[in-house]
N, C-alpha and C positions, 0 to 999 in steps of 0.2 A: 783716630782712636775709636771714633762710635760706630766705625765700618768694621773695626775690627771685633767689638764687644760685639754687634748687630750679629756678625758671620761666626763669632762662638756660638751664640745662643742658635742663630740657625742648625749648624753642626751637631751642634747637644738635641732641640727638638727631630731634629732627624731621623735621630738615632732610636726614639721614642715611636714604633710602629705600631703602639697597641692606640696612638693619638684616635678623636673622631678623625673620622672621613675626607671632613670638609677641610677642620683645619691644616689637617697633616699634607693635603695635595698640597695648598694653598703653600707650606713651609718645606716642603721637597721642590717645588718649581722656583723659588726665590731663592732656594740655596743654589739649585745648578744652572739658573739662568737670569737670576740679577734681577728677574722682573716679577711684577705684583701681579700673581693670579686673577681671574676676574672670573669667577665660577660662574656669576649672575648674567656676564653678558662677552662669553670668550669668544676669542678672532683667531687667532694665530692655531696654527695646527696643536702646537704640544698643549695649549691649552686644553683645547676640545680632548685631549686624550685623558687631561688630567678632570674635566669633565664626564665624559667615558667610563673611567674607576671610580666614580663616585656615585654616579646615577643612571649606569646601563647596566641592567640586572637580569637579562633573562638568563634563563639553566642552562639552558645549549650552550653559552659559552662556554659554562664547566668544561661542557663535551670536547667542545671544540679547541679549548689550550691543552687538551689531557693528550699525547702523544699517542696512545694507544687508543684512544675509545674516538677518538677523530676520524679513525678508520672505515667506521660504521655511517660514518654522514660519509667520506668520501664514494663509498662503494656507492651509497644511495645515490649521489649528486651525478655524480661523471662514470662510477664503475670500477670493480676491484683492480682492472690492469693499470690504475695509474698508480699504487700500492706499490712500496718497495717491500721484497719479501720478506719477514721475521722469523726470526727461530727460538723466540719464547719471550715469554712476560714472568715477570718473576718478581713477590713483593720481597723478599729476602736475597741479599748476593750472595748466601753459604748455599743456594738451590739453581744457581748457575753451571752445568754441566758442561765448564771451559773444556774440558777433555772430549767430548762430542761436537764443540764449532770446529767450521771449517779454519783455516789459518788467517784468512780476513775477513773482518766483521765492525759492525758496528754497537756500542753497547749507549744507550740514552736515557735520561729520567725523566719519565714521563709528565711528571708533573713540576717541573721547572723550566726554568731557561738556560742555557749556553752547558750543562752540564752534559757533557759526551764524553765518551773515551773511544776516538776512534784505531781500529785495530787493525795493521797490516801487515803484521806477521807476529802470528801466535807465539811465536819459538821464544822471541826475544821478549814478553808477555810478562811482567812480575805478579803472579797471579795473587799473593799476599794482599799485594799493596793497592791491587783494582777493586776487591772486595772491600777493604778497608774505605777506600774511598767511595766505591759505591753504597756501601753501609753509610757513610758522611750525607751523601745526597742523600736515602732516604728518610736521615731523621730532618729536614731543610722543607719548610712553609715557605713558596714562593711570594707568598701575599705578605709576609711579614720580614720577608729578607730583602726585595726588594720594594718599591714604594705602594704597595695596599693594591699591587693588582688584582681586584675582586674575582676575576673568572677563576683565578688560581686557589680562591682561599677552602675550596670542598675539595681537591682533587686528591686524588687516592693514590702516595706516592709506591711509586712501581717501576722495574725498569725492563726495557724492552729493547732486543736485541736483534740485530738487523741485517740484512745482504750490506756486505762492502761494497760501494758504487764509484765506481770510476770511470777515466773517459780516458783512452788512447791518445798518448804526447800531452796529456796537461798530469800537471802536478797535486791540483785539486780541485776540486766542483767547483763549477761556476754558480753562484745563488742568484737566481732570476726572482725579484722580489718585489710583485705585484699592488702598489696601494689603488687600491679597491672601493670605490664612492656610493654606496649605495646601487651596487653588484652591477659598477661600472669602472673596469681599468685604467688611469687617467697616465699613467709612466710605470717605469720598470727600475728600481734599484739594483744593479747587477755588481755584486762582490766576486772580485779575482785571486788567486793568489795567497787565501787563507793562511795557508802553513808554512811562506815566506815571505813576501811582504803585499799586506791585506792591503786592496784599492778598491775602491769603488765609487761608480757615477752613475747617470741616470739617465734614461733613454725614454724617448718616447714608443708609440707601439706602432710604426712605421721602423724603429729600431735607430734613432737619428739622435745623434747626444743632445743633450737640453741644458740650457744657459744656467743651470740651477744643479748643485748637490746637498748634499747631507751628509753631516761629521766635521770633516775635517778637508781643505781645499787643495792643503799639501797630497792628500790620500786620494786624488781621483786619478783618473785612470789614463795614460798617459798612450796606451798601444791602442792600434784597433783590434774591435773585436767582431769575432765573422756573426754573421746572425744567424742561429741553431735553424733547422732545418722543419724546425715543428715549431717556431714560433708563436704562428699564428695559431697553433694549435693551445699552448701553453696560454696565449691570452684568450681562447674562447673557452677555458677550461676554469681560468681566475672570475671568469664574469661569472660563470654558474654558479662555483662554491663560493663567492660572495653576494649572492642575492640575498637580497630582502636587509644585509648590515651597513645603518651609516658609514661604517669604514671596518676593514680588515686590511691584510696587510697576507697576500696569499704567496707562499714561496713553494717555487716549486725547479726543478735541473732535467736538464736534456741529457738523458744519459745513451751515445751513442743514437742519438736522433730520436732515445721515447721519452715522452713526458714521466716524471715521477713524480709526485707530489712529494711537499717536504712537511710545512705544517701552516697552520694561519695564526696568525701576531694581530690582537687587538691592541697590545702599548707597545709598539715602538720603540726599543731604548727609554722604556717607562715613560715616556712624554716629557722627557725632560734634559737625559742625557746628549743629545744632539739634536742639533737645531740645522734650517732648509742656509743656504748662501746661493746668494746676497740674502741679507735680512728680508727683504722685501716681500720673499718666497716663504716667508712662517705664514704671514698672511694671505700668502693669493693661494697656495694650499689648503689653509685653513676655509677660503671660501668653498673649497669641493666638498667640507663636510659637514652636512647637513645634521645639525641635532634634534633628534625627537622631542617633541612639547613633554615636558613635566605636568603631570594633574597634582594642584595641591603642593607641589615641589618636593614631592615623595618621588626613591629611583623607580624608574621601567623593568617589571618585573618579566612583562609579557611580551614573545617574539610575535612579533607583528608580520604574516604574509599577503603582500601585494601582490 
């Protein structure tokens, strides 16, 4: 019965995202993972994430969760060709000129997560019902929809619309999904299968499966997978756009053998919705990420380059 009253009351503060900072990580990690946050002295990876949203503050990240103005650091970092091409930014969906895209495309909100509407054939398109929903996204605070991700709480929602990117004989992009240690790649998360049934597991950067995933155990990946032909390209391109951050999370697809950049992830499934297997792997992950000293135990406002 007190497990049960405990996990109301969790549920109820949950739901409470205007909470402080401190306490609100501290009661989103204990509802989705049973365990007692340790802000003061964390180990395990989703801690340190939940560490992360609470007291790594510099402005770049704004820049860098904002889909379209990430753009601007990527050109500088690596170069405009690893840029997949857009054909507008738009803060309103009634100033989307559907009658001028091509028949496939991609439409994204810039300032959230998982919200896309990808498009591969205009004809069949319920143009009504994409505006209405893209109008849904823009009235949506990812900092307060999901669990207080600070980079997200300035960003300027917009949405931005993009070349359709595919790959010959697959059904949909493979996500090569870089975590990044202080603008060093230590494994690759590679997601298969999106739009029928999503797998994913984790390779090292030799491209060699590793004893360890994230999510779910049932969900990894069961076929071989050939290793993209720009790999090596793809991991000398994550170590660049993650210099100088305790961790990023850099994703990027091989489309037809070029590297594209896709976007950089500082919370991970918010640091709390999936965990490493075997358990063992929260924590030896967690050793890769080094957290910045707090002065005063005030957050990090300033980006720091070594």
């Amino acid at each position: 019965m007190l497990k049960k009253i405990k996990r109301f009351g969790l549920r109820t503060l949950r739901k409470m995202r205007f909470l402080p900072p401190k306490f609100y990580a501290r009661v989103l990690y204990e509802y989705h993972t049973g365990k007692k946050l340790n802000l003061e002295n964390p180990k395990e990876f989703n801690e340190k994430i939940q560490w992360y949203k609470v007291f790594y503050h510099p402005s770049i990240l704004t820049q860098l969760v904002d889909k379209y103005a990430v753009r601007q650091y990527v050109e500088e970092k690596i170069g405009a060709q690893y840029l997949n091409e857009i054909y507008g930014v738009y803060e309103k969906a009634d100033d989307i000129p559907f009658n001028k895209l091509p028949n496939k495309f991609a439409i994204k909100a810039t300032h959230t997560s998982s919200h896309n509407l990808i498009v591969s054939n205009k004809k069949t398109l319920n143009i009504p019902k994409a505006i209405k929903q893209i109008n849904k996204w823009l009235g949506i605070n990812q900092y307060y929809r999901m669990g207080q991700e600070w980079a997200y709480k300035d960003v300027q929602p917009r949405i931005v619309i993009e070349k359709f990117l595919t790959n010959e004989g697959q059904n949909s992009l493979i996500d090569y999904k870089f975590f990044c240690f202080n603008g060093t790649p230590k494994f690759v998360d590679i997601h298969i299968d999106r739009e029928t049934d999503h797998k994913q597991s984790i390779y090292d950067l030799d491209f060699k499966l590793l004893p360890f995933g994230r999510g779910s155990k049932e969900k990894s990946i069961s076929c071989e997978i050939e290793k993209p032909v720009n790999f090596d390209e793809m991991v000398s391109l994550a170590k660049k756009l993650s210099e100088n951050f305790p961790f990023v999370r850099v994703d990027l697809y091989s489309i037809e053998g070029k590297t594209i950049f896709g976007e950089m992830t500082f919370y991970p499934a918010d640091g709390c919705r999936r965990e490493f297997y075997p358990d063992e792997y929260n924590e030896i992950i967690g050793n890769y990420f080094e957290l910045p000293k707090l002065t005063n135990g005030n957050p990090i406002t300033e980006f720091t380059i070594t």
